[in-house]
C-alpha positions in Angstrom: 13.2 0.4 0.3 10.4 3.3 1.3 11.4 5.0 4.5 9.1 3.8 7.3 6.9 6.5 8.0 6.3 6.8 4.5 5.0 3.6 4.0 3.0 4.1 7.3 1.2 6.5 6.2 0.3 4.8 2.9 -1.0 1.9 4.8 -3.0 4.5 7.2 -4.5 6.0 3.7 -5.1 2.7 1.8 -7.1 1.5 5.0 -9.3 4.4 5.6 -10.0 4.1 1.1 -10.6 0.3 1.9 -13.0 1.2 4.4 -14.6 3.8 2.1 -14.6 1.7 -0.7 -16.4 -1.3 1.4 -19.1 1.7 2.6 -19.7 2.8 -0.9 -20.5 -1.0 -2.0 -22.6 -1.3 0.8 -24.9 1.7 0.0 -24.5 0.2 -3.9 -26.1 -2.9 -2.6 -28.6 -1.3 -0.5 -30.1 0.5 -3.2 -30.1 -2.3 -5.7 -32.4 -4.1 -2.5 -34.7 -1.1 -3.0 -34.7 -0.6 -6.7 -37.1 -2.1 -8.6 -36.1 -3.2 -12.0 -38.4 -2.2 -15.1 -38.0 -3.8 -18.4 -38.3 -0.6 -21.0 -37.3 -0.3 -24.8 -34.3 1.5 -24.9 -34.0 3.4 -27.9 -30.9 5.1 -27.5 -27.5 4.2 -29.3 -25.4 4.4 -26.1 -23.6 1.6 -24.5 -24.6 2.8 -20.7 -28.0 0.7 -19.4 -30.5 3.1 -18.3 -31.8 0.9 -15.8 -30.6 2.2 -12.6 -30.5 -2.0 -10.5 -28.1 -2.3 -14.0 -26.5 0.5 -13.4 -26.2 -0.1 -9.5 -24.5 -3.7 -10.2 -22.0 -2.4 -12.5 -21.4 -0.1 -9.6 -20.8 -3.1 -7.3 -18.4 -5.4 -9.6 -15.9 -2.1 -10.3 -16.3 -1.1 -6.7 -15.0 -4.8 -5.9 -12.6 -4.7 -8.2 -11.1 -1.5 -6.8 -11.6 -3.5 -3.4 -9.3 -6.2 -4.8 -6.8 -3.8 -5.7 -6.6 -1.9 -2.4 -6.1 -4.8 -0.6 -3.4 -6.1 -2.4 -1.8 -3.0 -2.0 -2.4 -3.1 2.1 -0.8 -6.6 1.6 2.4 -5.2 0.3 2.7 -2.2 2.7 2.2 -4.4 6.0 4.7 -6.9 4.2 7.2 -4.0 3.3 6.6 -3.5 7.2 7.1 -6.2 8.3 10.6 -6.6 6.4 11.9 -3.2 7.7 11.0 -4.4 11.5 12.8 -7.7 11.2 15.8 -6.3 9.8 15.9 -3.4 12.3 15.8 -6.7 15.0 18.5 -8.0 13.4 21.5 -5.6 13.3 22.6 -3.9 15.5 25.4 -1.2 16.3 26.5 0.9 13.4 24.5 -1.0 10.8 21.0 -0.2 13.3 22.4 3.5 13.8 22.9 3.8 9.8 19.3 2.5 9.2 17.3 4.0 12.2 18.7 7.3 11.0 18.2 6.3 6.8 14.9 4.3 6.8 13.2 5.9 10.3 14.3 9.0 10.5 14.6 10.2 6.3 17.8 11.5 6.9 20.5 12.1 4.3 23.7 10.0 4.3 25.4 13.5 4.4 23.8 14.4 7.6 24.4 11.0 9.0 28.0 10.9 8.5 27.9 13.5 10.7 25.5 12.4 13.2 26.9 8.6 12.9 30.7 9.8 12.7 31.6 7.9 9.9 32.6 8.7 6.3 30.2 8.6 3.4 31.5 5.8 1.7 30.4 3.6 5.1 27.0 5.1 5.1 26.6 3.6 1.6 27.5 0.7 1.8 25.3 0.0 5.1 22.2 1.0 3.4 23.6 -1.1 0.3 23.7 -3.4 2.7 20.5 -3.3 4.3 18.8 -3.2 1.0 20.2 -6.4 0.2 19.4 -7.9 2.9 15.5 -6.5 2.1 15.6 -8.0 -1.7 16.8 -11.5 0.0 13.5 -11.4 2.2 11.7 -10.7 -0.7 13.3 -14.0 -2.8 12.4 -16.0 0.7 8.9 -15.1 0.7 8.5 -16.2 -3.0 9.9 -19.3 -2.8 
């Protein structure tokens, strides 16, 4: 599992390039509206139209499919979200400390032994744990 500022801030980032991306294929579409198309010989032996509406279209349908992508990637972030805020409901004590300290905070499970006052051993097997408990939210959702 990401730690949760990290993934945060990928969501931030893939929003802001969704709303770029979305911009882009508006000013794409815009000048297609105000392109007039000319039917010319094309004489040359390369595989790129020189008509610029052609050109602007192609323009559109990658720009869409990079739209596509993004937002399955926002999908998965807010998901991965999501998961990290209902487990963080759901434990509490040392298992919450272990995780708030892991997942939120990025620290190591050196420095939480000593923060946590516990041995190393238990700091591993909480986040073990907590990552299981992530992959069976993951199985849930699938099925």
């Amino acid at each position: 599992m990401k730690f949760y500022y990290t993934t945060l801030s990928e969501l931030k980032i893939a929003e802001a390039r969704l709303k770029m991306l979305e911009n882009k294929k508006q000013l794409y579409k815009d000048r297609v509206t105000s392109t007039t198309s000319t039917i010319k010989e094309d004489v040359s032996f390369s595989n790129t139209p020189s008509d610029k509406m052609t050109n602007y279209m192609i323009q559109i349908e990658e720009t869409d499919q990079k739209i596509k992508e993004v937002k399955e990637e926002i999908t998965v972030l807010k998901d991965t979200l999501n998961q990290m805020e209902e487990i963080q409901k759901n434990i509490s004590g040392l298992e919450e400390q272990i995780f708030r300290l892991y997942f939120i905070e990025q620290k190591t499970p050196t420095q939480i032994t000593f923060i946590a006052s516990c041995g190393i051993a238990t700091v591993y097997r909480y986040i073990k744990k907590i990552n299981a408990k992530l992959i069976n939210n993951d199985k849930k959702r699938v099925i």
